[in-house]
N, C-alpha and C positions, 0 to 999 in steps of 0.2 A: 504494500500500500504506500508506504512512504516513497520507494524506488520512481511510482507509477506519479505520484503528486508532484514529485520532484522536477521529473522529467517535462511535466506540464506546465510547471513557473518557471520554469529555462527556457521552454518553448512560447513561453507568455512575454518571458524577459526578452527575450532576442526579439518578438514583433515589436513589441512596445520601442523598443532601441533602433530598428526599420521607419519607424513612424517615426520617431523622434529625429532619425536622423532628414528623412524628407520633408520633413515639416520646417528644418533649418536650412535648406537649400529651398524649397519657397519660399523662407522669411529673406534670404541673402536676390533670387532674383527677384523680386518684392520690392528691397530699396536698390537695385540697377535700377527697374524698369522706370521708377518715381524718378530718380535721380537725371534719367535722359529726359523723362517726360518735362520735367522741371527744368533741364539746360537748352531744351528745344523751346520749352515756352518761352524763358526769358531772352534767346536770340532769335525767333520767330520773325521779327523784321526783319533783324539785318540778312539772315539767309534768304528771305522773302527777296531783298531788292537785290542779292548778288546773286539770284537765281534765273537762267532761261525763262522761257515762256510755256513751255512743257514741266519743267519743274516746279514752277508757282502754281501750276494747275495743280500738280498730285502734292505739293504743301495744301491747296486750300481744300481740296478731296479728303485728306487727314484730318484737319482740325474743324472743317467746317460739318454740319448738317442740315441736310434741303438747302440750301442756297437759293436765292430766287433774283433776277433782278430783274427790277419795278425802275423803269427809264435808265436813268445812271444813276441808281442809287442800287447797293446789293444789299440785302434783307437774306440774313440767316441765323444760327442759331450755332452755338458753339459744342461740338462733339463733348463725351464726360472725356477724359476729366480735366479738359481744356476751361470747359462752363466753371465749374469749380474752384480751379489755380485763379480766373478772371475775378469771379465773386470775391475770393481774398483779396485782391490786389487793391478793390474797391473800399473795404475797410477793415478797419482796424481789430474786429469781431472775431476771431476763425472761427471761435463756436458761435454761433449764431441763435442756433436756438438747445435750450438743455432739454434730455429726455426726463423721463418721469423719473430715474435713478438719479438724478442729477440734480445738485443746490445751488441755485448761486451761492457762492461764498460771502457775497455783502450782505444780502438778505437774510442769512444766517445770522451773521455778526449784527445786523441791526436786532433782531429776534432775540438775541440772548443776552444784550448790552441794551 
């Protein structure tokens, strides 16, 4: 009995230590893929204006969605997680809004002071 339980938390240990190990090569290409997403956002222009005419089309293909343009004005909508990186840029908030797990910390501190 013990030989057989043994055999089964070794065989438990060694997935557990498979899972743990893919789940840190997810976490590592995780912050690559943020890491480009975030050094292509912030030189979006400049490779924007040292880009062909062919190449500005597959930049606005990537970051744009539906695109439309209404005379010479373009109307579109910013692919995730381009809409996102822009919403930050815009203010000084990143959480924006808290979920039901979540305090604000002044409102606390007003509440107990």
């Amino acid at each position: 009995m013990y030989d057989k339980k043994l055999k089964e938390y070794k065989e438990k240990q060694q997935d557990l230590f498979i899972q743990m190990e893919e789940h840190s090569k997810a976490d590592e290409n995780f912050y690559l893929t943020a890491s480009k997403v975030l050094d292509l956002a912030s030189r979006a222009l400049e490779i924007f204006e040292s880009s062909e005419v062919t190449e500005k089309r597959t930049l606005l293909n990537f970051l744009l969605q539906n695109p439309v343009l209404s005379g010479r004005k373009l109307l579109f909508k910013l692919k995730s997680p381009f809409e996102a990186i822009a919403q930050c840029g815009k203010t000084q908030d990143w959480l924006p809004g808290l979920d039901s797990n979540q305090e604000d910390s002044t409102s606390k501190y007003r509440q107990t002071n």
